[in-house]
C-alpha positions, 0 to 999 in steps of 0.5 A: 584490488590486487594490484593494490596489495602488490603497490602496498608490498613495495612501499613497506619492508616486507614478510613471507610465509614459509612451506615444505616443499622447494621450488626449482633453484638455480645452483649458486655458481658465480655469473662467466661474465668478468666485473673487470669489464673491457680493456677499453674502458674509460680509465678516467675516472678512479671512484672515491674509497668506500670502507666495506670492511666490518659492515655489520647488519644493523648497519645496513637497511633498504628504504621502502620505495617505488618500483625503480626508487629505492635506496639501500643505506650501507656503510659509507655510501648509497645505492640506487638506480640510476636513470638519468642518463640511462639505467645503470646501478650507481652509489653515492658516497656519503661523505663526498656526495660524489656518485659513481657506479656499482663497479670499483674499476677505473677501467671498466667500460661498465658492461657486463659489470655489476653496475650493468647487469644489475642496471634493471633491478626493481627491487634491493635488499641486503643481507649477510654481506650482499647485495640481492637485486631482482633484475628481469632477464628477457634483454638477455634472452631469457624470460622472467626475473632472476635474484642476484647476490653481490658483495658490496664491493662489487665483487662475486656476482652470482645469479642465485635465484632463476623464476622459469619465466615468471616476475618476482618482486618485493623482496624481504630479509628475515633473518637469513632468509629473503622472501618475495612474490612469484608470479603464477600463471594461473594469476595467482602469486606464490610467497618465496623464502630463499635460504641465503646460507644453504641457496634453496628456495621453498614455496611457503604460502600452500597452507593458505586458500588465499594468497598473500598480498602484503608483507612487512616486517616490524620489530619482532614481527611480520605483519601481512594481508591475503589478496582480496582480503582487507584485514591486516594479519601478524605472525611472530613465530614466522607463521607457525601462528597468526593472528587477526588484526584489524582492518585497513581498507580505508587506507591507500595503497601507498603505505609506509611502516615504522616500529610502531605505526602504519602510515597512509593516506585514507579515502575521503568523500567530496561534496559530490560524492567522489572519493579522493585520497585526501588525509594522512593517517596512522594506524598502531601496529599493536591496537589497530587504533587510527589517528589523522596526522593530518587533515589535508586541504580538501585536495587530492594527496600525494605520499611521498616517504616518512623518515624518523620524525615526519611524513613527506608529501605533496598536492596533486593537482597538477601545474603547468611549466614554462615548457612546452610539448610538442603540440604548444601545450604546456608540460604539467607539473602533477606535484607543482613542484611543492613538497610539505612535511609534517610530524609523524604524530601531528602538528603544523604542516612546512612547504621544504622546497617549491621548484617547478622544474621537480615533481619529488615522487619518492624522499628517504632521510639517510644521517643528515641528507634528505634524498629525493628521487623524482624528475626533472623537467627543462627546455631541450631545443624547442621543446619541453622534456623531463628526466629522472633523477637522484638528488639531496635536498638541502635548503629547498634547493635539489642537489642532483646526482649523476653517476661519473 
């Protein structure tokens, strides 16, 4: 069960609980390393212009992915993980749809740069200007997961948050402040808040006998679950008060939040008395009432994303693909290659793209372009494989991104 709460955190925009005390902090001092990178580098190719001026902060959000697949939405570009030749944190230009990465030197060799050493975040969120990017730190010899801040121009990377050898994750912006979950190592999970404008961090969920699982943030509002709790809780006095909502233990762990609604897929029962995520469901922020969306086709589900006006998807039964494994069985396909989107508030389900050669795990709607990430499988010499990628779908077509 906890790791549910841990999966749902990641999915939604997230929230936290804020204490008196501070926890150990790394002192805001910008990184030795130098973002110009070697003298050696490519100087090949000079990225597209990006205006970071006047980037204000309604202007700039993060989309609710998984794990490595989030996308965060700035003015005039997109950034995301990269990891399709190789971990690297890249952006795509919004208008060109050319991608390059997170470093704005031609002549950088791209390491020890932003674009390198921010290349393992599991998690982004802006606030105030910056980029904030948890990144696991054991490959540079050190232990746990640091919080980094950079502008968007890639410049000033500072290492503003340090765990002492414990995983942090799903962060949050609330205002100025950024909350995420900090592993113990009794088991148990602390919520953070971090101060972007003084640097100090405070544990904040001591109050509690429970720790908190769940968070995110919805109109004036922080909406949250304790571990092995199934109730759904809201504070919108940042937990000077709460209160009890409603009960969520029918919905899967793949959950997805707008302004006024919680989407997810809910358990259902078969003919033999197994239990399979099988429709899609909302539930009101503000009643707790639960409507289906969409009553499926008796097959196991696969949530993919929502945008402003639909819920994406596919079927997980799984196909085989022309290629083949090593030992002469085919590569499976989990999705099919179909992905289905249906309204948000019911309605005729349209299969958007149906290629083999694509399993779409994750899909985010950014102005006109539909960005899906996910992998690719294709032939490599005798063999089959697969990639992961970033692409745009356009057409039922996938437009794949790669970094230059």
């Amino acid at each position: 069960m906890k790791n549910v709460y841990k999966l749902l955190a990641a999915l939604c925009l997230c929230m936290g609980l804020i204490s008196c005390h501070d926890s150990q902090t790394a002192p805001l001092t910008p990184l030795e390393s130098s973002s110009s990178g070697s003298s050696a580098g490519n100087g090949t190719v000079v990225p597209d212009g990006i205006d970071t001026a006047d980037m204000a902060q309604s202007d700039v959000y993060s989309l609710p992915g998984v794990g490595l697949f989030k996308l965060i939405n700035a003015p005039g570009m997109v950034i995301y993980t990269d990891q399709s030749q190789g971990a690297t944190l890249a952006y795509v230009n919004k208008t060109t749809h050319n991608s390059f990465y997170f470093c704005f030197d031609p002549t950088c060799s791209h390491y020890d740069c932003p674009a390198d050493i921010l290349h393992l975040t599991n998690n982004m969120v802006y606030c105030n200007g910056k980029l904030y990017a948890v990144c696991p730190e054991p490959e540079r010899g050190g232990g746990g997961t640091s919080l980094y801040s950079v502008n968007l121009d890639a410049t000033d990377l500072r290492k503003c948050y340090t765990s002492d050898g414990n995983e942090i994750y799903n962060p949050l912006v609330w205002n100025n402040t950024i909350l995420f979950s900090q592993g113990r190592t009794d088991g148990g999970e602390d919520l953070i808040a971090y101060d972007t404008e003084t640097g100090k961090a405070s544990v904040i969920n001591d109050r509690y006998e429970l720790d908190i699982g769940t968070y995110f943030a919805a109109r004036d509002a922080i909406y949250y679950t304790f571990i092995g709790d199934t109730y759904l809780y809201r504070t919108r006095d940042f937990f000077e008060t709460s209160e009890k909502l409603f009960d969520i233990e029918k919905m899967s762990n793949r959950l997805y939040g707008d302004q006024t609604h919680l989407y997810g897929v809910e358990y259902v029962r078969d003919d033999n008395g197994g239990v399979y995520a099988g429709r899609i469901v909302r539930c009101s922020l503000e009643t707790g009432d639960m409507e289906v969306v969409y009553d499926g086709h008796g097959e196991p589900l696969y949530f993919a994303g929502i945008d402003d006006d639909c819920c994406y998807f596919s079927y997980t039964t799984g196909t085989p693909t022309p290629y083949k494994r090593s030992d002469g069985a085919p590569i499976v396909n989990p999705s099919g290659g179909v992905l289905w989107r249906i309204p948000k508030s019911g309605g005729d389900e349209e299969v958007i793209m149906n290629d083999i050669d694509y399993d779409i795990s994750y899909v985010g709607k950014i102005g006109d372009d539909l960005y899906v990430l996910g992998h690719k499988y294709y032939e490599r010499g005798s063999v089959g494989g697969s990639k992961t990628m970033t692409g745009i779908l356009s057409g039922g077509t996938v437009k794949e991104i790669t970094p230059r």
